[in-house]
N, C-alpha and C positions, 0 to 999 in steps of 0.2 A: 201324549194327549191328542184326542181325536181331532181333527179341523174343523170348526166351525164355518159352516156352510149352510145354513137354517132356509129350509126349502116353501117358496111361498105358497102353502097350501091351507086350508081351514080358516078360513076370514070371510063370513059370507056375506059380511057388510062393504069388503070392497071392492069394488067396479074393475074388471080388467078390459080395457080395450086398446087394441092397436091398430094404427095405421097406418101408413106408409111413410107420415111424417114424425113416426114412433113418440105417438101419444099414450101413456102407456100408465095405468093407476091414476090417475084424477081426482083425488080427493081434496079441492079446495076446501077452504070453508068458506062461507057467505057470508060476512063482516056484517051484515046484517039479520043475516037470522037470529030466530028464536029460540031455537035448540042448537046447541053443542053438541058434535058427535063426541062421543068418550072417548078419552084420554088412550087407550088402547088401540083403538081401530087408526088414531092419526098418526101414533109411533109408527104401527104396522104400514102406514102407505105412506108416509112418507120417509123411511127409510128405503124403502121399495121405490120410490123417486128417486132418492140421492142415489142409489146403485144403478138405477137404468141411464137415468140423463149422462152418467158416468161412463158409459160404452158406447151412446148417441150423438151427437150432433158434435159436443163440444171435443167430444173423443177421433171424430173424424177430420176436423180442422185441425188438429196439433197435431195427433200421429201423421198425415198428410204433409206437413208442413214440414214435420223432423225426421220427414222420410221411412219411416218402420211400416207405413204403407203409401198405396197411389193406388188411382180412379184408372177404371179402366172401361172399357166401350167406346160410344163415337163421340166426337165434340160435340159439348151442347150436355153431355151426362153432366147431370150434380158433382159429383166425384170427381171426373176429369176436370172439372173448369175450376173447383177447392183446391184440383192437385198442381194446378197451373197459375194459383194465387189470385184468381178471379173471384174472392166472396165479396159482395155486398151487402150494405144494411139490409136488406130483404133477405138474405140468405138467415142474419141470425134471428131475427122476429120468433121461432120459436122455439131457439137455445134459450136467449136471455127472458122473453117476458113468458114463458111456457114453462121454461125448463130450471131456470136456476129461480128470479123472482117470483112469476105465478103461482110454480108449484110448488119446491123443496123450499123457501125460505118464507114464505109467508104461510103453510101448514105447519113449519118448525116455531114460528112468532107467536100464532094461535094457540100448540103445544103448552109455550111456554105462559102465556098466559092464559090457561084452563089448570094449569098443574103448579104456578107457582108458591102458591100458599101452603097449600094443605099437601100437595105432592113432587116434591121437588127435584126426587131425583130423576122424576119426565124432564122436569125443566131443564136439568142439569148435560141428559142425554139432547135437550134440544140445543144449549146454547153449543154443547161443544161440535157438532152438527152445521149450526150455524157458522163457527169457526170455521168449520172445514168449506162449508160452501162459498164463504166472504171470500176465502184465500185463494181459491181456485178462479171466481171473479177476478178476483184483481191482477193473479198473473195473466190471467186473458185477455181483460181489456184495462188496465192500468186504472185511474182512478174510477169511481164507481157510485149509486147512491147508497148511504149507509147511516150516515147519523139523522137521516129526518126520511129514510127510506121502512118499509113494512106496519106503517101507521094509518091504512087501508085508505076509507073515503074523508080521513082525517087532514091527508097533504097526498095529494095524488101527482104532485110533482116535487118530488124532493132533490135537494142541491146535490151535487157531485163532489165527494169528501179525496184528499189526494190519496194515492195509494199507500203511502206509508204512512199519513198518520190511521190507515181504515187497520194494516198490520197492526201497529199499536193497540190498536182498540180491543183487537183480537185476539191477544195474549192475554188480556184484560178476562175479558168474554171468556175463553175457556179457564182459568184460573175461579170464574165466579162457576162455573159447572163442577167442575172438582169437586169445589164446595156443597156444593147441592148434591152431589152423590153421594157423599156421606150423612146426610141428613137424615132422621127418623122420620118417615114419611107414613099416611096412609094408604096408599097404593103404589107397589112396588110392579114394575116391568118383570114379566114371566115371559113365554109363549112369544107374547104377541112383539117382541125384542128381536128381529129378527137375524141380527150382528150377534150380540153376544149375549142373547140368550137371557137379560137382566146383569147379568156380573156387573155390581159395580168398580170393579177391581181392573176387568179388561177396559169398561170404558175409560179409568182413568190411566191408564198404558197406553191407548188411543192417543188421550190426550196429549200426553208429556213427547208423546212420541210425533203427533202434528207439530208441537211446541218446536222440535229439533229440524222437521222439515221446512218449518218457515226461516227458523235464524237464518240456516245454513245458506239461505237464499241471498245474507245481506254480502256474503261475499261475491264479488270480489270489490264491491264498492264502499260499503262500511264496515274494514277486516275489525277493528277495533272493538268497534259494538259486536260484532259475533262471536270474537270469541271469548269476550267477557261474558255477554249472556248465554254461552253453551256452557261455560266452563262453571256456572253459577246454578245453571238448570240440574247438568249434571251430578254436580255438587248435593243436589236437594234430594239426590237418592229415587228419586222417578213417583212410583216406576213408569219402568219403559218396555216394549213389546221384548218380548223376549225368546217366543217361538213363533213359527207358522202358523200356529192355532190363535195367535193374538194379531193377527191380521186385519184390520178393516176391508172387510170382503164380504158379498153378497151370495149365496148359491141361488140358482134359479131352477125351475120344474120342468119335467121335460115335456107338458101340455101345450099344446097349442095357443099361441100369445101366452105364453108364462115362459119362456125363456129367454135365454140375455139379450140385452140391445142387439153385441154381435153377431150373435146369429141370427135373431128377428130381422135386421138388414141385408143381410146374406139368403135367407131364405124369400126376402118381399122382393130384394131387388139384385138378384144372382148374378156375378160374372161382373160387379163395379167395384169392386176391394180388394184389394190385391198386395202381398209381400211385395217389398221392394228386395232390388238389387241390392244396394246399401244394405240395409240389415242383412240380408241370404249371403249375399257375399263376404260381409263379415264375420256370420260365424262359419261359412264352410272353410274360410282362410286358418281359421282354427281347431278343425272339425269335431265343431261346438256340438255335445252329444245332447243338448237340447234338441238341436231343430227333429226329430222324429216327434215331436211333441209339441212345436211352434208350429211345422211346417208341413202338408202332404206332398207325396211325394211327386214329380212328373218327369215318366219315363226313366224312370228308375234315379232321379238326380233331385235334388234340392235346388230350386231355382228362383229368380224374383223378376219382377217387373222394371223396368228404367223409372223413375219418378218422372211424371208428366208425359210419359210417351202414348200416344194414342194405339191401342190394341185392341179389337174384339175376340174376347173369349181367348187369350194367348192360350198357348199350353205351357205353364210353367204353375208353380207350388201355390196352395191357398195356406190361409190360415186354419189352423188345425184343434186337436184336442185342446191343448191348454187351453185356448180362449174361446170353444164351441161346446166341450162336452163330449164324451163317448160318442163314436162313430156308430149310424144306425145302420140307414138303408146304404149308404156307399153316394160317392157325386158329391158337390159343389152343398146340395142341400141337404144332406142324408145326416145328421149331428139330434144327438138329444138334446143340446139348449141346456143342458145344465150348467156349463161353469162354471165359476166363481166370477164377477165381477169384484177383481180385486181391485182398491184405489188407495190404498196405504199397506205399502208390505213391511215383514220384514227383512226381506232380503235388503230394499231399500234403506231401512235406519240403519242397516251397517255399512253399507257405503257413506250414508251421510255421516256417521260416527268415523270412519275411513278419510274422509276429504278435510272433518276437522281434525283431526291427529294430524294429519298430512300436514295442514295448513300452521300448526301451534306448535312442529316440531317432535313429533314424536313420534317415530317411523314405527317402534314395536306395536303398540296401541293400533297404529293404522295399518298396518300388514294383517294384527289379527282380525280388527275388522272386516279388512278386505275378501280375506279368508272367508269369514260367516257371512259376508254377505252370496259370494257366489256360491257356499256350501246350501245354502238359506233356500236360494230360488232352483239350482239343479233337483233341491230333495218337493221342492214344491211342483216340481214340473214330472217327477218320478221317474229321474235320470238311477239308475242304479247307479251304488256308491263304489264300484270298480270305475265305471263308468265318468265319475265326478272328480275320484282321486288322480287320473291318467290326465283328466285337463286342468286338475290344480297344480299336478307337478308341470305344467309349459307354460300356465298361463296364470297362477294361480301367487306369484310373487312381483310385489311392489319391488321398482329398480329405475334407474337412471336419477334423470334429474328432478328436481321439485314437476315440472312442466307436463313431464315423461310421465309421472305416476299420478299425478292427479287425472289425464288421459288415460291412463287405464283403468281409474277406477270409475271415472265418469263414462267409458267405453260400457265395460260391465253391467255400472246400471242403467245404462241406456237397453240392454241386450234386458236384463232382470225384468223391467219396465213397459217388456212388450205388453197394449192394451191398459198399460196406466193411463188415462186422460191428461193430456196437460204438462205431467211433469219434464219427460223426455225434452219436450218443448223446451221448457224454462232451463234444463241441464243446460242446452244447446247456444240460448242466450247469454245465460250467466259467465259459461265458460269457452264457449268455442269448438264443443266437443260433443260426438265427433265433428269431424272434420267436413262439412258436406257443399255440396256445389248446386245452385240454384236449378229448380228441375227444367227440361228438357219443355220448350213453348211455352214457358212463363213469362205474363206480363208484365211482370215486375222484376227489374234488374237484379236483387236479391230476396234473400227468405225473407217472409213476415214474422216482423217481432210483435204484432199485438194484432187482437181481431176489431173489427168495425163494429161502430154502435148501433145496436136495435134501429132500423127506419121507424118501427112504431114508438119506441121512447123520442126518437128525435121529433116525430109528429106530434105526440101528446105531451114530450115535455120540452121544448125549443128554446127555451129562456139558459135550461139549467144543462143540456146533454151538449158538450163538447162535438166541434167540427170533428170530423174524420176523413178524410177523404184517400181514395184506392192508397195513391201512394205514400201516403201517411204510414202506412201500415208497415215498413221498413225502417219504422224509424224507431227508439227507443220510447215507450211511454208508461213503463213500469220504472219505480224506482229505483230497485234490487238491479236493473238491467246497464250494466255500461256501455252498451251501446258498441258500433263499429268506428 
């Protein structure tokens, strides 16, 4: 089956602009207006939100942070002072109130109620959307607003709900989209679907398959409740992603300001994003026949950056095809921008499927997964399968002790995971793994477990947005998180 990569092209109702603070499709609506733009033109931009914000801001504080990349230039860069755990509430002003609330979840709320009646399975593709964007909040900044939050000039400061009961709510929420997909509806998503195309079939493999990436989360703190509700979800026959073609992934164009965050950041603001060590040196310890497809080459080697080391222009490896696109003119900027912004693989559900076997005792089930999962993202990354079979047979079998193997499968999708937003992060909290050492002129004694809250929510809403303060942010404030 071909990949689904749907290229945003022919939409001449929506606005493309970008700028350095990668603003990028703006299609609010005005809670006030008097016309409703159709139900079509707000799937189209704002699923085109949920893909970009997904390679942006939010994507460069967590990959930073769990080291698959670091900032490089002179102190005082954005990048460099992120890679040194220097974010302030000023830095996320336009992750949270631009990027996640502004834009994707209050265009996904309007969605929803434009299409609930009469056309539901917009609604359906909005709540489970919503799902995914609630969840991705919450592991970032732990609890969130959510039960009296997207109700526009209604409550313009809404309470702060904790973070597990906001997950609860969430399995809730996409359970009611499900629903709504299968509805007889009068307007059905075509074209303007730019994930999957309308199938209601992939959306709900989407779904059951986001359903598997939040349980998995509850370990290592609530094993009980995880593997009761995995083995129960399971149970329900899905379905769940089942190739690389069922991916939650965006393609991008290779037009100017139409291509992915990653590259839009690389081409506006060249020579500050940088491979680390840690990941290059991980997989050359293996000689992980990805990196010709993670990584360009310098000076004929595979190399990465120190996390938090201050460098102008080093010579050592950028990021490459997989997360840029077909090489054009050659250099740093030279990429067609296509990609895929992928933010739910499946190479990922088989690791996740992999860590619960692991975890409930059942090595066979979790080897195979293991298996598909690293088989999953080499064929994703277009590793020839001579190529993929030479590193399954050294690295490609579950072995030692419980500790040992759940380490390499959380190693793996740490590696799978390169340019996921967020999750690497939460791997790293949850488990330990890998294994990584505070970067080099960080002002904080260890990594951050959670980001700081909007200055502009703390401004506008001060009664309800929790303290934060720098060093706060080392500390546990997600629930799923046990903490050090």
């Amino acid at each position: 089956m071909k990949k689904r990569t749907y290229k945003i092209i022919g939409f001449a109702a929506l606005l493309f602009l970008v700028s350095a603070c990668d603003e990028f499709l703006n299609v609010n609506v005005n809670p006030n207006s008097t016309t409703a733009p159709p139900a079509k033109t707000i799937l189209a931009g704002v699923t085109t939100e949920i893909a970009f914000h997904m390679g942006s801001d939010i994507h460069r504080f967590s990959s930073e942070w769990v080291q698959q990349f670091t900032g490089g230039g002179n102190s005082g860069t954005q990048t460099v002072e992120y890679g040194h755990y220097n974010v302030t509430a000023t830095d996320l002003n336009n992750c949270w109130r631009g990027g996640v609330w502004g834009d994707a979840l209050s265009d996904l709320q309007k969605l929803r109620d434009l299409t609930q009646e009469k056309s539901p399975r917009y609604a359906g593709i909005a709540k489970i959307c919503q799902a995914f964007m609630f969840s991705i909040a919450v592991d970032a900044w732990g609890d969130i607003p959510f039960s009296e939050a997207l109700q526009y000039d209604k409550n313009v400061r809404p309470k702060f709900d904790k973070s597990s009961d906001v997950y609860t709510a969430l399995f809730a929420l996409i359970d009611s989209g499900i629903a709504d997909l299968s509805a007889t509806t009068q307007l059905f998503p075509t074209a303007d679907d730019l994930i999957y195309g309308g199938s209601a079939t992939l959306w709900t493999k989407f779904a059951n398959t986001l359903k598997l990436r939040m349980l998995i989360k509850y370990y290592p703190t609530n094993s009980t409740f995880a593997d009761t509700q995995i083995a129960a979800l399971l149970a329900s026959g899905g379905p769940f992603m089942t190739a690389n073609a069922d991916q939650f992934q965006m393609g991008f164009d290779v037009l100017t300001n139409r291509t992915n965050a990653i590259d839009q950041f690389e081409r506006q603001r060249a020579n500050q994003f940088w491979p680390t060590t840690t990941l290059v040196d991980m997989m050359n310890l293996s000689n992980d026949p990805r990196r010709p497809f993670f990584f360009s080459l310098a000076a004929g080697v595979y190399s990465g950056m120190a996390p938090g080391i201050i460098i102008t222009n080093p010579a050592t490896s950028r990021h490459h095809v997989y997360l840029r696109g077909a090489v054009s003119t050659g250099g740093p900027t030279g990429y067609a921008g296509d990609a895929p912004q992928r933010m739910l693989t499946f190479a990922e559900h088989n690791f996740n499927l992999a860590e619960y076997y692991l975890r409930t005792g059942q090595p066979a089930l979790a080897q195979t997964a293991f298996t598909n999962g690293i088989t999953a993202n080499m064929d994703d990354a277009t590793v020839t399968a001579a190529n993929r079979n030479t590193y399954l047979s050294s690295k490609g079998t579950l072995s030692g002790t419980f500790a040992t193997a759940l380490q390499q499968i959380i190693t793996e999708k740490y590696i799978a995971n390169f340019g996921v937003a967020v999750q690497p992060w939460s791997d790293w909290r949850r488990t330990g793994f890998p294994v990584l050492v505070p970067a080099i002129g960080a002002v904080l004694p260890k990594i951050p477990r959670i980001l700081p809250y909007s200055d502009i929510e703390r401004t506008t809403n001060p009664d309800n947005t929790p303290a934060r303060e720098t060093t706060d942010l080392i500390k546990s404030n997600v629930f799923w998180d046990p903490g050090v």
